[in-house]
Structures are given as C-alpha cells and as structure tokens.
N, C-alpha and C positions, 0 to 999 in steps of 0.2 A: 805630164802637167795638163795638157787639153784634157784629158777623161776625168780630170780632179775637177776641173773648172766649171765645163759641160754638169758634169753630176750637181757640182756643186747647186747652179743655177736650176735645173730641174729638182734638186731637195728642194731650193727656197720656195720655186713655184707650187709645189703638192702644197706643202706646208703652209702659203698662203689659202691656196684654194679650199685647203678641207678648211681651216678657221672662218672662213668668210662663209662656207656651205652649211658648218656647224651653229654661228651664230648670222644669219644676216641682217637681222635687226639691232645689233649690238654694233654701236659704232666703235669700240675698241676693235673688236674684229675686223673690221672695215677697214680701220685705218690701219691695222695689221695687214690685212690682205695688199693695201696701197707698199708697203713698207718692203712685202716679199718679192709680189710682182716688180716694182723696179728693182730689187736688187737681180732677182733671174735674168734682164733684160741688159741688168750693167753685164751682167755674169756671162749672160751667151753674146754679146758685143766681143768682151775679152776674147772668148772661144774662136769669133769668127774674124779676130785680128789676125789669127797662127793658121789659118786656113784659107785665108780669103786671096783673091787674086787683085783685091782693091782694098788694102789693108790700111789704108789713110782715111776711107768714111768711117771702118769700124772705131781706127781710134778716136777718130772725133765722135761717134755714140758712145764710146767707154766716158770720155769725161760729160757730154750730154749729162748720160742715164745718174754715171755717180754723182753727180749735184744735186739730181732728184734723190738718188737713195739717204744721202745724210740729209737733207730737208726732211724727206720722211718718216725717216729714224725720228729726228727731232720733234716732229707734230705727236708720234704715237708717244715717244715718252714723256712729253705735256701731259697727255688723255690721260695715262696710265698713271701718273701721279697726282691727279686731278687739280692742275692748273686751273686759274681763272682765266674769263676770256678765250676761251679752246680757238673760237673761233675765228675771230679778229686775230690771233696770234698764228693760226696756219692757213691762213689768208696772207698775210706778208710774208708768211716765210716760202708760201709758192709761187707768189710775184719773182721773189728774186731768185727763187730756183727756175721758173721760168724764163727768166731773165737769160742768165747763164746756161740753159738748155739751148736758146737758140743760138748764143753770139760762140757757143764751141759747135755750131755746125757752119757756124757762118766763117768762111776761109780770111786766117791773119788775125784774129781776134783774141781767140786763147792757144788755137794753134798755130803758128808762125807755118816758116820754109821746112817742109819734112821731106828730109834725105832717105833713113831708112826705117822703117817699124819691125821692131822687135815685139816678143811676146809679155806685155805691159809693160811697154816705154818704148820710144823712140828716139833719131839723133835727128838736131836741127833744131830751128830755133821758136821760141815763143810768144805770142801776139801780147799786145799792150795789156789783155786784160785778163794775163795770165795769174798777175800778181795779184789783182783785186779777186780773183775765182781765188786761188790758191786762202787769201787771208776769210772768204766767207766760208771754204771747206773748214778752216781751221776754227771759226769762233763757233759756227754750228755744231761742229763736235764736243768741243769746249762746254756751249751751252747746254749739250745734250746729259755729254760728263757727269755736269755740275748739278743736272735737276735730277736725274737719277743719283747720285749721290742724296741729296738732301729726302729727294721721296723715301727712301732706306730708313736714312733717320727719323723722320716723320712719322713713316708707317708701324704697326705692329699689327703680332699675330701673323696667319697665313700672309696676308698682304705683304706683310714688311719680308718672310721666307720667299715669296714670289718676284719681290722686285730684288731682291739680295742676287736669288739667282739668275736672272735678267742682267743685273747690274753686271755681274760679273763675265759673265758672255759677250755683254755689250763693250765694254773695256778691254776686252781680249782681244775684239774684232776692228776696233781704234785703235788699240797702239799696235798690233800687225799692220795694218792697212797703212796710217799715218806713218810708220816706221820705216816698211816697204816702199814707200810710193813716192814721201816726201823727205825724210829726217837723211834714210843712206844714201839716195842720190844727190843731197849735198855735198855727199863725200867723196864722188863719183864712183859709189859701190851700187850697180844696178843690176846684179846678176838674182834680184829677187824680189823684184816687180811682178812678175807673174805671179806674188802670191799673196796682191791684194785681193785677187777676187774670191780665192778660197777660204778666207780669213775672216767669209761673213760663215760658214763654218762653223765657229766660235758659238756665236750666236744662234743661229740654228741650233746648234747642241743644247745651248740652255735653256732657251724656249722649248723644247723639245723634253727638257728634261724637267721644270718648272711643270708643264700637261700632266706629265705622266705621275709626280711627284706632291705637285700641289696644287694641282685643281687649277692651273693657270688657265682661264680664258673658258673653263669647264669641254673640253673637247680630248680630253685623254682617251674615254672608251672610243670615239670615232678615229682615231689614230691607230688603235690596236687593231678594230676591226679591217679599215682597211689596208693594215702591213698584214696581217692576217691572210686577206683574204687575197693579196699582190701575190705573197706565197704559194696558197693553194693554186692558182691563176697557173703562178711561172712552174710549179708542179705535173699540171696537169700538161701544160704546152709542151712542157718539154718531155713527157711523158707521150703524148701524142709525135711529137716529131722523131721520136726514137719508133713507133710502130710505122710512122710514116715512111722513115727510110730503110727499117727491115727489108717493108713488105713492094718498096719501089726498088731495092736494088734485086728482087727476088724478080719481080716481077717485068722490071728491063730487061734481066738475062735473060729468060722465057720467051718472050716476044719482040724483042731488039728493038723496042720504043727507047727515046729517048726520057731519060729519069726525070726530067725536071716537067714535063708533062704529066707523066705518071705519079709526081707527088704531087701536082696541083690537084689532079684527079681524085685521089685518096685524102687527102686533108681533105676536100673538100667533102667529101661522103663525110667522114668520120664527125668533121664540125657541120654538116647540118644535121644526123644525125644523134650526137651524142651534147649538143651545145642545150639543148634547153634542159635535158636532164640531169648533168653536171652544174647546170648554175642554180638547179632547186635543190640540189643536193649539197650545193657550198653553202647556200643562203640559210638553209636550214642548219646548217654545221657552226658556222658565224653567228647562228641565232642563237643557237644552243648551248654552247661551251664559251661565247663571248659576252652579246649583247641583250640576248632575249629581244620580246618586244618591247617599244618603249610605252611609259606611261600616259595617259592625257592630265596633268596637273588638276585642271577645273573638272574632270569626272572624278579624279578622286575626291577632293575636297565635297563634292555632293557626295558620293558616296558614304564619305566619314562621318558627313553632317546628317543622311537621312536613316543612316544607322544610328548615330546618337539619340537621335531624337523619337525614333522608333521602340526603343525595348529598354527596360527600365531592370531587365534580369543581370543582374552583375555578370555572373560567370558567360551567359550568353552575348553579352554586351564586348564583354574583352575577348571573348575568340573571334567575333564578326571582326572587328578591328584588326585586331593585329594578321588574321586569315588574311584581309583586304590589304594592309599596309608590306607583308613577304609576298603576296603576288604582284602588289606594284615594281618591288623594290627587286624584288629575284631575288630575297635572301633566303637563308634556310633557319635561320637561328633568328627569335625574338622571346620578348620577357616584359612584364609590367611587373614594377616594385615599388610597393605604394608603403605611405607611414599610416600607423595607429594613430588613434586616440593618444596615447603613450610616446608620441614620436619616436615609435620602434617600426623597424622597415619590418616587410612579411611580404613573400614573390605571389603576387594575386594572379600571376598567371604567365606560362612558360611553355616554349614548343621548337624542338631543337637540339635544346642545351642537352649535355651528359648528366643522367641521374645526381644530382644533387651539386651542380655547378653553380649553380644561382643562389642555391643558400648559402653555398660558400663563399660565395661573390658578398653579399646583404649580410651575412652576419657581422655584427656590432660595425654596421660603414654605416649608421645615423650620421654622426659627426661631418663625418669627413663628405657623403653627400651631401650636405647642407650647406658646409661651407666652401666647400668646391664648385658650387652652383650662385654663391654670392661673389665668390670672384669672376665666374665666367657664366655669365645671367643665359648665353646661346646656349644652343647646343653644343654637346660637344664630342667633337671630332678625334677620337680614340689614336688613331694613328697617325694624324698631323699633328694633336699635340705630344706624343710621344716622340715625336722626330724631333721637334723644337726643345724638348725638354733634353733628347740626346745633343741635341748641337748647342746648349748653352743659354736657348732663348728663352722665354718668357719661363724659366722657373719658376719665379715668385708664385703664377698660376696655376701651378700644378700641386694638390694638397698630397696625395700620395702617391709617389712614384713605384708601390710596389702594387696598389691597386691597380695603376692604369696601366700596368704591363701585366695585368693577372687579366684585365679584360682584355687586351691585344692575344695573347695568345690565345683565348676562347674564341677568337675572332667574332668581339661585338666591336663593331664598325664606328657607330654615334648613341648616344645616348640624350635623350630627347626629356627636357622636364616640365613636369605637367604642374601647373600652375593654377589656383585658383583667387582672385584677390591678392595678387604679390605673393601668395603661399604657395612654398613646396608643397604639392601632396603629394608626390612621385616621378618615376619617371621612365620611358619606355624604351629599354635597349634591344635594337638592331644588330643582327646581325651583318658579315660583308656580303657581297653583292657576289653572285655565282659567276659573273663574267671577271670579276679581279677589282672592276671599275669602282672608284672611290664616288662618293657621295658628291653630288657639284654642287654649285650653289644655288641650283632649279628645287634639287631635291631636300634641300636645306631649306629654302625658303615653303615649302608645300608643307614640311616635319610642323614650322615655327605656324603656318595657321592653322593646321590640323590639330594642334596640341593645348590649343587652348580649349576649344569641343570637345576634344576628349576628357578632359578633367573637367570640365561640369557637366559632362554625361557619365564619367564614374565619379562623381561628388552624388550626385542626384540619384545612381541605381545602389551604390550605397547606404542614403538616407532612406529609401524605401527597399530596401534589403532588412536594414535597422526596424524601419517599420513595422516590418511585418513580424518579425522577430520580437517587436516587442508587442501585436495583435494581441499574438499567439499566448505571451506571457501575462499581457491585460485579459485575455480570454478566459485564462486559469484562474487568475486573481478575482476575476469578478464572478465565474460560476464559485469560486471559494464563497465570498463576501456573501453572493446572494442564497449559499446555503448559511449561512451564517445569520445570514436575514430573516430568513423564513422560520428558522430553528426562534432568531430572539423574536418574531411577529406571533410565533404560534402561543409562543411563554407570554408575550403579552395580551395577548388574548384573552389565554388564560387568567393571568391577573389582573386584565380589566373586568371578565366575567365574575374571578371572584369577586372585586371593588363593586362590582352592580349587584351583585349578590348581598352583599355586606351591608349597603346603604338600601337595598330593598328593605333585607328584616330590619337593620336598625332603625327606617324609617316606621316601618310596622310597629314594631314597637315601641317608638316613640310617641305615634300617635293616639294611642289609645289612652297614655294615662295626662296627655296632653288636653285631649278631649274632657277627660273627667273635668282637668284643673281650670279648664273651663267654666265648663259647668257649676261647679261648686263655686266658683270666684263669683258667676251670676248670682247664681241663690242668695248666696249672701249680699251681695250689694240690690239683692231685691226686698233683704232685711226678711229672709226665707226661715231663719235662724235667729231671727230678735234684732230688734235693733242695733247698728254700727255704732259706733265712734266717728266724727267725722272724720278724725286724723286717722282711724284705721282705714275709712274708707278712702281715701285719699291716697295711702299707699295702696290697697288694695287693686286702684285703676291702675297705676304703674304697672303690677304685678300683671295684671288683663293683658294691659297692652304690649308687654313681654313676654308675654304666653302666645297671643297673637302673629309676632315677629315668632316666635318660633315655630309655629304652626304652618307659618309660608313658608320657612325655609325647610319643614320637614316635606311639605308636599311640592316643593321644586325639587327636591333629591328622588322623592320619589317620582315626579313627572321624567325627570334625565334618566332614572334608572329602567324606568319601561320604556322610554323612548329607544336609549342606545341598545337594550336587549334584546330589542322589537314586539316590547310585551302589550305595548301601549295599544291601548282597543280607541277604535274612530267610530263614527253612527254618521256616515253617508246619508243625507236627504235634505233636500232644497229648505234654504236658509235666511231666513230675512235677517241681513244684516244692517239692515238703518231700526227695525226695531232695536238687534243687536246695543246700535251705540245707543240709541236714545237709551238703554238700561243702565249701560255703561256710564252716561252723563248723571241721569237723575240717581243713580246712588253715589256719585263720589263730587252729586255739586256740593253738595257742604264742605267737605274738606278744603277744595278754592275757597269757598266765600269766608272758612277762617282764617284764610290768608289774605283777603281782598283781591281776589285774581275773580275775572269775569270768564265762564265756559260758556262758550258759546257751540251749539250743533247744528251746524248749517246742513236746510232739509233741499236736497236734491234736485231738480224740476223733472216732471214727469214722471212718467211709472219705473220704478227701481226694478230691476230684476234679481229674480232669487237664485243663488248661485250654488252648486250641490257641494257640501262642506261638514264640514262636525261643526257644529253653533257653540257647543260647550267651549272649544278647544281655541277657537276666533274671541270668544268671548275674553277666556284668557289675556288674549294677547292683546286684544282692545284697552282692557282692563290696566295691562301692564303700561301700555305707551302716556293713557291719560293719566295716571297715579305716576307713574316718571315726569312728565311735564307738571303735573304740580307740585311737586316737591323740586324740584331744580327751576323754579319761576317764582322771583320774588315780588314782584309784581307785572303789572302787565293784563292782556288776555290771552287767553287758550282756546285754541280754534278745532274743529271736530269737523272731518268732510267727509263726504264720501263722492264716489264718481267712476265713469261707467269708460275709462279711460287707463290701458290701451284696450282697440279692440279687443274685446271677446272676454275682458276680467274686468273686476271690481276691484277699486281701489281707495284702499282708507288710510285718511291722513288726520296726524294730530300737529298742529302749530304753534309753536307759542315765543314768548320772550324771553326765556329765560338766560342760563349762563353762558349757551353755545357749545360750541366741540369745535376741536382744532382738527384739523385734516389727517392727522399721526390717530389720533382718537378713534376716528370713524374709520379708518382701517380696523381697528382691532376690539369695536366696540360689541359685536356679535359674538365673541368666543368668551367661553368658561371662563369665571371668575376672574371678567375685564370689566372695569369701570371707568366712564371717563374721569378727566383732568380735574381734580377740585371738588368732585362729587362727593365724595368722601369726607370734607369739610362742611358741606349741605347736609346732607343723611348720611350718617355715621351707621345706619343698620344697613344698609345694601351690602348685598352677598354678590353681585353681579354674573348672578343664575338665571332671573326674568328674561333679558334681551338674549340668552342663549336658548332657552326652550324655546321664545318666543320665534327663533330663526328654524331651530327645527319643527315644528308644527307647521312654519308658512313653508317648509320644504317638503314638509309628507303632503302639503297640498297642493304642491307643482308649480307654488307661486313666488312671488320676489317680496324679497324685504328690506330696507333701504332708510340711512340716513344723512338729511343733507345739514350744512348749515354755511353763513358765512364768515365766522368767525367764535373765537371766543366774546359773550358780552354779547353777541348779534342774534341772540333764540337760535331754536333749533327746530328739525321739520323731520318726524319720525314715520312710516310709511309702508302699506303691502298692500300687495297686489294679488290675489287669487283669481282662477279661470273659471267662469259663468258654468261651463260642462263638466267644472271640477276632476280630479287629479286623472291619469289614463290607467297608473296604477295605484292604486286603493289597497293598503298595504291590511293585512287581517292579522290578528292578534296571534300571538304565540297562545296555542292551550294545552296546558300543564297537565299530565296525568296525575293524579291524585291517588295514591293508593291509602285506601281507609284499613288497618289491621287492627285485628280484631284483636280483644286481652290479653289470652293464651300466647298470641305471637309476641305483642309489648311485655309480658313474663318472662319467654323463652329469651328476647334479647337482651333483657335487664340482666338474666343470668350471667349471658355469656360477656 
C-alpha cells in the first residue's frame, strides 16, 4: 500500500508540473498545478505516516494538506466552469483552508490525545474543531459536486466532453475518499482508510485521459513526449547498468578491487562519455516520430499574410499556402476544395491524399458542406466530432455520419472554411499531425485567423485568373471586330469615294444647263427677246431666284466633294482681308436695308496685316457668316470686325441680334446637313451645307472657327481665326490623268 501511495503522489506531482510548464500563462493551468501539488504533499504525508518514527506530525500534515487539496479542487472547478467572481470566491475559500491548515497542526484542536497511528487513521480522540473541519470538508466537496455537475449541463461540444470526463473522475475520487475516510468509520470499519489517498487516482486518470482525448488544457503531445522520452531514459539506464555490472564483476575478479568502486569507476566513464550523444540522439528521436519542432503562431500568420498578398497566380498561391500550413503543422495530407460559380465543389488543389481520394470525398457533398458549416460556423474537428457522435452527443450537428467517418479514415484531421462576406467559398482540409498529437486550441485559433486571408487572397487570384482568361478572349474578339472594322471602313471608303464621285458629275452636270437657264431668264427679263408681260415677268424672277438657290447648292456639293476627296485646289499668297469684308459688306448691304437691319464694318486701328491664305475661299466663308446673320436677324444691327487677336492670327467676327442658338445647337451647328433650332421657319431654303464647308476651308487653314451666343432671342456672334504665317501644311490639289483616246479607240470600244 505505501508504493501505491508514494506513486500515487509523484503521478499527481509530474502531472501538475508538466500542465503548469505546458501552459504558464494560463491560469487554469495554474490553478491545476496548485490542485496537484497539494494533493502530492497530502499523498506523501500519508506515505510518511507508515514509515516515519514521529507518525503524529505526519498525521496532523495528512489533515493540514487535505483541507488544502479539496479547497483546491473547488477553486479549479469554479475556473473551469467559468464561475463569476473567480476571485473573491477563492480568496475565502483559502482563508478558511488556511484557517484549518494551521489549527490541525496546532496540538487539541482537530487532533485530540493520539494513542496509536495507523496507516490513514488513528485511535484516540478528537479536538473541538474536528466537527466544524469535518462539516467544511463535506460542504466543499458538495459544493465542488454540485458546480461540476451543472458546468456539464451548461457546457457543450468538446467542453461539455471535457468536463463529463473530469466530472466523472472527480466523483470517483469523492465518494472513495469521503467513503474511506469518513462514511465506514462511522461504522467502526477502518481497515481502508489507507485508501483515501490513492483514490485521487481516480482523477488523475481522467484528467489524464480528457489530454490525451480531448484536448483538455491542450498539453496531450507534451505528455507523450515526456512518457516517451522517461522510457527511452529508463531504457538506456538500464541498459547501461547491465554493461556496468557485466564488466564490474569481470573486472573485480581480475584484480580483487572491490565492485562497488569498480562500478562507480565505469558508469562513470560510460555517462561522461556516452551522455551527450544519447541525449541528441533521444531528442532527435522525440522530435521525430513525436513532436517535431514547434510552430511560432505570429511567424506564421506573417507568413500566410505576406504570401497572400504577394502573388495573385492561383495554382502558385495555393501551394505556397498549404507547403507553409503541413510544415507548421507536421502533417502529410492537405487539400483545398472551393465552390463554382455553380455552387459545385472542384479540389483546387491536393498533396497527400491516394489518387482520386479527394474527388471522392467532394463529389455531389455541396449540400451537405454547406449545411454542415451552418450548424458548426468553427472549424471542424474530424475526430472529436466523431467521438461525440459515437457516444450520443451532439448528433443533431453532425450532417453525415458516413462522410465524417470517410474523412476519419483518410485521416483529415480538421477541416477549416474559408469564408468570404458570411460565404462559403471553400474549405481547407488537414491532414493528422505525424506525431499522433491532436490539433489544440493554439492551433485552432492561428486555422480561424489565417482563414479569413486565405479566402480573399484565393477570392482575388481567382478574379484575376478570370481576368486574364477573359484578356485573352477580349483579345480575340477585338482583333475579330477590328478586322471586321477595317473590312466595313475599306467598303465605306469605297462608297463614300463612289458618293463624292457621283455628286462630282452630278454636280457637273447640273451646272451647265443651270448656267444656261440663267442666262436666258436674263435675256429675257432684259426684254432680249421682245417685250414681257408684267405677270410673266414676275413669275419669271421667282424662277431666277430658284435657279439661283439651286446654283448654291450645286456648288456646295461640289465645294464638299473636292474638299472631302482632296481635289479642292488653294492659291497661297498674302491676303488683305479687311478689303475682303469691306466686298463682302458692300455687295450684300442691300439685302439688310430691305429688311431695315443696319451693317455696320468696323475699320480696325492701325496697319492690318496680310495673312498668307486663298482670299477666294475666306471670301466664302465671309460671305456665308454675313448672308446667315441677315437672314436670322429680324431686326436690329450687324456688326463686321476684324482684329489681330490671338497672337499671331486674324480674326473675323460677324455680330448681330438675331434669333440666338441654344447650347445643344452650337455643339452640332458645324456638321453636314445641321441647322440650327427654328432656322428652318426663318429660311425654309437652307441646306445646312454653308457652316460645314465653311469649317472645312478654316481647317485646311490651320485656323479656328467658333460660335457663341447667350441664348435663344439673345443674337448670335459667328467667328474665325486664321494664322498671319498661314497653314504649316498647305495641302496641293489631287491631279487627275486625263487620257484623251483617239476615234479608232472610241470605235473599238463601242464595239466591244
């Protein structure tokens, strides 16, 4: 019974010391570590009641230390079920454990007259404040009972699996102990008192088995590593102490040394010798087939992040990652399975698994990932929830039970989903860990931030994966289009050449018998041919003055048709354009004054300069601007300027009152057959040809042409600008070969 006891109390002690060494910034741990240490301390008290030659101090440390260990007890199962107040609440509870720590060392108090010490209990009697220790061991355990109970209820998921098996070790190690210690020696059955102290045992076991099982306190892999590595340890020792005393009893008989010098002699060679190479050689064995090395949390997360943000190539993007997330993690097996457009899964990327394990995993599981991921939003943990799902728990959250045991055997460990905006887009399954070690909750929590950068750095290499894929497709479509372009540009070309062709001769030919009907409408109305009729003669001017309008609009067709074919001939040479207007004024002042409109041609100040230009072609356009403002000016006056503004050109402007232009107008008042707003109720013969030649002639001259106004009703102010040095290119006439064929040739083709 002592080497159960003894043991016992050095199990509790490892067992606190690795949890506290494993987490020491974790107060759960801590208040674990408090919880083990004094029960080792009740536990080797017990031990040294059955050995000791002063067996009345140890008993008074067995009940000392046990007031501390169920205080303690009770503080960690507060933590552990996350009571309010932690601290105020194991602040009184170690008041009165301290309490009762010292008044059972203080002699008569909780121990009376002790006659004999037995191995946990003694005969003799009990001090005044035995009953009140006795009723606070009992409500502390009670209390402790009772909150681990309810935490149970309370809890779910791993938690609620962790304190279930807690709970149940903890009750095992209450009713042995209270049952042993207090309940059978009422009955005066004490022959098993000595086996309160092993009874924390119990407890140990489950704690022990909650680590390895469910991540309790996350210190499972340091547990293996060091039973692990106690084995290799007691291995090698004893391996060594067997060459030890081979080669000591060989070596006594030899030389008649006594052996027990002769072994100090040899171990000792052998352990300075052989000790630093056998511990690189463990450490490395334990690294290897256990633990590996461990990760740093914050380098990976840079890591994840400066890869995310670094490379925008899908397929390059998801090996970096998951390469980076099996060397943190020491697994062998990982996989990215992302949804379509389609919300169809498809494995974007695999390294591990058995030829076609992964499709077989993903085919037709949309569903069931989706909605497996709405019940349980974490990650999720493959073989804790299959355990729970074997033992009854949390089924409702489990969507298919033939799935998550199709990835248990594949051995994927957690499966991690990638989120973007509340959306699935996927999600990234892990394989298990090469040392056996389960996922803790370090490594849980590093998945949960890593996992959101990862799905908008594959949302993102996606979209420009997409992109380029659709370049490449715009690339095609637009070298299509713009052969398509060129093909319909060439054809229209062509059929603008024929239309300039067409309005060439047809002009040609219009003009000449236009000319005549001229002519002859003179004669007669010069009474060439005998006297008129007045009434003939009267319609006859109509007939004039519509021969006339046709006559302008045959030589606007033809001014556009040499312009746009570039047939149009210019005669370069320095141009007085103030004589210009003043011709321009005195032949069209009569037309104003039969309207009652005043032209006025304001004469410049100082010497005008002459500007290099075609004068015919300005003349035009002079032409055009004043004979426009008098016909759209119903009253009023007309203004004629000229001026030597901006630097380096002349600039002629015509002004007047008339009907104005709206701002939609003078946008579109220079293009082919555009007339402004109302015009057309003014002068019903406008072709809206004039303001279009007139823009091309002031562009073969390098200069600007421009109209303002400020409203309809408000006049209008028509205007160009040509360069004093006149145009830089000076465009020369297209010249036409002519072939003259002789008779015989006009014969031979009539034939044919």
């Amino acid at each position: 019974m002592l080497v159960l006891i003894i043991l016992t109390s050095l199990l509790n002690l490892l067992l606190g010391v690795i949890v506290v060494v494993k987490g020491p910034k974790r107060f759960i741990n801590i208040l674990f570590g408090v919880l083990a240490a004094t029960t080792s301390f009740w536990g080797f008290n017990n031990f040294m009641i059955g050995v000791s030659q002063n067996p009345v101090f140890w008993l008074k440390g067995a009940y000392s230390w046990g007031g501390l260990v169920i205080s303690s007890g009770l503080v960690w199962v507060l933590y552990l079920c996350n009571s309010k107040n932690i601290k105020w609440k194991a602040l009184g509870i170690y008041i009165l454990a301290a309490f009762f720590f010292i008044a059972s060392y203080t002699d008569g108090l909780i121990i009376g007259k002790v006659e004999k010490v037995y191995l946990g209990r003694f005969d003799g009697t009990t001090g005044p404040l035995f009953a009140l220790y006795s009723l606070f061991f009992f409500l502390v355990a009670l209390v402790s009972a009772l909150r681990l109970f309810w935490g149970v209820r309370e809890s779910e998921g791993i938690k609620r699996s962790q304190l279930l098996i807690v709970a149940i070790g903890a009750y095992s190690y209450l009713f042995v102990s209270v049952m042993v210690s207090f309940i059978l020696p009422l009955f005066g059955y004490l022959k098993l008192m000595s086996l309160d102290s092993p009874s924390s045992l119990f407890l140990v076991g489950s704690i022990a088995y909650a680590i390895t099982r469910y991540r309790f306190m996350d210190i499972r892999a340091i547990i293996l590593r060091s039973f692990t590595f106690s084995i290799i340890i007691f291995i090698i020792t004893g391996f060594f102490s067997i060459i030890t005393s081979v080669i000591t009893y060989v070596f006594a008989e030899l030389t008649d040394l006594q052996s027990n010098i002769v072994s100090g002699v040899i171990l000792s060679f052998l352990v300075t010798v052989f000790y630093q190479p056998l511990h690189t050689i463990i450490e490395r064995a334990t690294n290897a087939f256990l633990y590996k090395k461990s990760y740093d949390p914050d380098v990976l997360i840079s890591k994840i992040n400066q890869i995310a943000s670094s490379t925008l190539d899908f397929n390059h993007l998801l090996k970096s990652i998951c390469v980076t997330l099996v060397e943190a993690f020491h697994s062998e097996k990982i996989g990215v399975v992302l949804l379509d457009k389609k919300e169809k899964l498809y494995v974007a990327y695999e390294s591990g698994f058995a030829q076609g394990v992964t499709v077989k995993l993903t085919r037709g599981s949309e569903k069931i990932m989706l909605e497996q991921f709405r019940r349980t939003p974490e990650t999720l943990v493959v073989e804790e929830m299959k355990t729970q799902y074997e033992n009854g728990e949390n089924v409702s959250k489990v969507v298919s039970p033939k799935l998550l045991t199709a990835l248990h055997q594949e051995d994927v460990a957690v499966i991690v989903p990638l989120r973007l905006k509340d959306k699935l887009i996927g999600v990234v399954a892990i394989g298990t860990k090469k040392s056996g070690e389960l996922y803790g909750t370090r490594d849980l929590r590093v998945l949960k931030l890593v996992s959101g950068q990862i799905a908008v750095s594959i949302e993102n290499a996606r979209l420009y994966d997409e992109q380029k894929r659709f370049a490449i497709v715009l690339k095609d479509e637009v070298e299509k289009a713009t052969r398509e372009l060129r093909a319909a540009n060439l054809e229209l070309k062509r059929l603008d050449a024929s239309k300039s062709e067409f309005i060439s001769i047809a002009s040609h030919q219009l003009r000449t018998p236009l000319t005549i009907i001229k002519g002859f409408i003179s004669m007669i109305n010069e009474q060439a041919f005998g006297k008129v009729p007045p009434l003939i003669g009267k319609q006859l001017a109509k007939v004039y003055e519509a021969n006339e309008r046709l006559i302008g609009l045959v030589e606007d067709l033809l001014n556009i048709s040499r312009i746009e074919s570039g047939r149009q001939s210019y005669t370069w040479q320095s141009t007085d354009l103030f004589k210009l207007a003043s011709e321009v004024v005195e032949n069209i002042k009569s037309q104003a004054e039969q309207k009652g409109l005043r032209l006025i041609l304001e004469k410049p100040e100082g010497r005008f300069p002459k500007p290099v230009a075609d004068g015919d072609k300005l003349h035009e356009v002079m032409m055009n601007f004043v004979d426009n403002a008098i016909k759209y000016t119903a009253t009023g006056e007309i203004h004629v300027q000229m001026a030597t503004t901006p630097p380096g050109m002349i600039t002629f402007v015509v002004r007047d009152s008339g009907m104005g232009l709206s701002r939609d107008t003078i946008l579109n008042l220079f293009k082919k057959f555009s007339r402004g707003k109302g015009s057309a109720l003014v002068h019903t013969e406008g072709t809206g040809l004039g303001l279009y030649v007139a823009k091309k002639i002031i562009d073969v001259h390098e200069g600007k042409i421009w109209a303002e106004s400020r409203g309809e009703g408000k006049g209008s102010t028509f205007a160009f600008s040509v360069p004093i040095a006149g145009p830089k290119n000076r465009p020369q006439p297209v010249v036409r070969k002519v072939t003259i064929k002789t008779p015989e040739q006009l014969a031979r083709e009539a034939k044919r």
